[in-house]
N, CA, C and O of each residue as an XYZ file, in Angstrom:
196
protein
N      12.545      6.611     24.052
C      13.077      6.386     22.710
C      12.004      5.788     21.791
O      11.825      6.356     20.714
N      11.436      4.950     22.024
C      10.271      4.223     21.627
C       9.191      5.253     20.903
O       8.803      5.085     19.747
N       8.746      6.389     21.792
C       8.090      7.539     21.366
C       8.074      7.916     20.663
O       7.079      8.197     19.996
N       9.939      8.271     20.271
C      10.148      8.914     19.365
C      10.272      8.590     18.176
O      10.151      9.372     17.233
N      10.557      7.257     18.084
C      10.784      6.166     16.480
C       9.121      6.046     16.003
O       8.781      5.934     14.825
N       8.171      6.093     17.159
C       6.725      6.122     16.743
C       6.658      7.091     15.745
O       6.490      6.880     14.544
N       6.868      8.692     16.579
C       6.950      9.857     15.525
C       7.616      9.579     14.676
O       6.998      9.922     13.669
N       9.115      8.884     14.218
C       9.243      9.357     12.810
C       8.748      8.367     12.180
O       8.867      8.270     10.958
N       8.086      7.437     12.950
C       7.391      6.067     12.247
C       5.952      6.855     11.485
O       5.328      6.559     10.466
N       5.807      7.763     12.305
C       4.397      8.230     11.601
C       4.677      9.517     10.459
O       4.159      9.751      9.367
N       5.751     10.230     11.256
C       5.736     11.078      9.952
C       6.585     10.203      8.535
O       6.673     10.413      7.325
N       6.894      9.581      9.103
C       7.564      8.825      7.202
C       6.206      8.468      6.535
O       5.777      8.790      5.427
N       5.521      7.538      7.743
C       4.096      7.027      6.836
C       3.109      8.289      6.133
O       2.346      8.290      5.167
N       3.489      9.252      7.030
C       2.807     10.427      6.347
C       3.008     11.452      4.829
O       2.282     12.226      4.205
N       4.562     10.886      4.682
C       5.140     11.106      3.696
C       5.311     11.048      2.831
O       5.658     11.796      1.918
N       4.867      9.168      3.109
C       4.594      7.866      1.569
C       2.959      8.232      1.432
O       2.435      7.891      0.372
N       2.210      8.829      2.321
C       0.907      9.137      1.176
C       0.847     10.409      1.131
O      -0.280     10.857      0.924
N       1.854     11.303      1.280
C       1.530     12.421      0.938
C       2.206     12.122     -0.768
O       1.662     12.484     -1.811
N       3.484     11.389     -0.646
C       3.755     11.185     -1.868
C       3.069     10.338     -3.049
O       3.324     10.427     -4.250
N       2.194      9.546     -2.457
C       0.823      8.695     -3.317
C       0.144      9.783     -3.731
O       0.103     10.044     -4.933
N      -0.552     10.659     -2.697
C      -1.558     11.418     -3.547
C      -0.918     12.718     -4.764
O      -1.524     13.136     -5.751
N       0.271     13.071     -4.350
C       0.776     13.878     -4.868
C       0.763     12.908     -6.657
O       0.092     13.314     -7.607
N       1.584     11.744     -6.704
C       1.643     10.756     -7.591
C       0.072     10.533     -8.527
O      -0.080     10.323     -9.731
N      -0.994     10.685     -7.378
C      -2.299     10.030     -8.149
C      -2.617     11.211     -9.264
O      -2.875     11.137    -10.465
N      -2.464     12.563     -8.173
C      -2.942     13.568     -8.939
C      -2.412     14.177     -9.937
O      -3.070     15.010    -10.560
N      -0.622     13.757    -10.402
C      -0.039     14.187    -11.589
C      -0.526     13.109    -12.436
O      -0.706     13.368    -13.625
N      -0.792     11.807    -11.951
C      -1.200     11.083    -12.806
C      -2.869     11.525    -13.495
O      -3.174     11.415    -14.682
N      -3.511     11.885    -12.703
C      -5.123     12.219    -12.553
C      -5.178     13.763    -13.794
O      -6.185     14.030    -14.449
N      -4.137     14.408    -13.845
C      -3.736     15.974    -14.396
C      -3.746     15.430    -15.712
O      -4.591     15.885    -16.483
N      -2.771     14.313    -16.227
C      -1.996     13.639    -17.036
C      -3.643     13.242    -17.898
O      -4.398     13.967    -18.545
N      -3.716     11.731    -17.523
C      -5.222     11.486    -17.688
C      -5.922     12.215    -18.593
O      -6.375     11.939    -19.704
N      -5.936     13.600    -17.648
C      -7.357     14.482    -17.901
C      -6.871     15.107    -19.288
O      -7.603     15.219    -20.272
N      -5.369     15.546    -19.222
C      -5.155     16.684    -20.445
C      -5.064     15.810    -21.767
O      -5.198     16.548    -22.743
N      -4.842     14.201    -22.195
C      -4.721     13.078    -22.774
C      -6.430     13.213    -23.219
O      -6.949     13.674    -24.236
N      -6.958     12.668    -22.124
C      -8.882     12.806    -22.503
C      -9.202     13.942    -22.905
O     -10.204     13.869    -23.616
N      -8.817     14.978    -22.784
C      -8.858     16.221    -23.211
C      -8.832     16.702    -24.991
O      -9.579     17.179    -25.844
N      -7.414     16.195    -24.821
C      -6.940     15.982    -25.862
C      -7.976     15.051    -27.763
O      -8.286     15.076    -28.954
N      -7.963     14.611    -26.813
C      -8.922     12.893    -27.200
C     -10.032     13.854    -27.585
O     -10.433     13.940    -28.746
N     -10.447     14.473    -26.724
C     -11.902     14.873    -26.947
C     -12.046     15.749    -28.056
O     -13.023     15.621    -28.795
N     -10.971     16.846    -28.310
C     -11.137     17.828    -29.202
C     -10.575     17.172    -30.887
O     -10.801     17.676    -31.986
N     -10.013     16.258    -30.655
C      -9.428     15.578    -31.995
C     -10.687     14.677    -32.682
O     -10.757     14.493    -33.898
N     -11.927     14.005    -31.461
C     -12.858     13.334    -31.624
C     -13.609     14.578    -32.582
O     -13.814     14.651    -33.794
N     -13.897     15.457    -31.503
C     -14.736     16.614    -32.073
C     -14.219     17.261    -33.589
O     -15.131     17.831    -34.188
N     -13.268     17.256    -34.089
C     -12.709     17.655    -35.319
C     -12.885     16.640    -36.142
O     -13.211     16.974    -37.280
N     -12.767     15.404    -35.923
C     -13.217     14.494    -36.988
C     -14.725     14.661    -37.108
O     -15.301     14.484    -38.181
N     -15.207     14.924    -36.250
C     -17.254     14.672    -35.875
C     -17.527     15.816    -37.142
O     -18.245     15.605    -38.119
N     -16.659     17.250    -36.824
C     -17.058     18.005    -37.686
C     -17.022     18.116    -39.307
O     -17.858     18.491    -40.129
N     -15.819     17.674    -39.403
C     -16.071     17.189    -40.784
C     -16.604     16.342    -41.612
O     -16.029     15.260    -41.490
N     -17.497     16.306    -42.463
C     -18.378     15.572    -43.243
C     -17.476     14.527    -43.579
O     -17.847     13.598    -44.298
């Protein structure tokens, strides 16, 4: 029995960082399209005199 609470001891833990990285990288997506964003609004002010 012991064995087996290991396994779901490990697949849960496997779960909570599959769900971290899943989390980092919508956050990391998020981020990027924001800086993105940022960047081309920077660049439109730059262009105009």
């Amino acid at each position: 029995m012991a064995d087996f609470e290991r396994r779901i001891g490990k697949f849960l833990f496997a779960i909570n960082d599959f769900r971290r990285i899943v989390a980092f990288g919508a956050a990391a997506a998020k981020w990027r399209a924001a800086s993105a964003k940022a960047g081309t609004v920077l660049a439109r002010n730059d262009a105009q005199p």
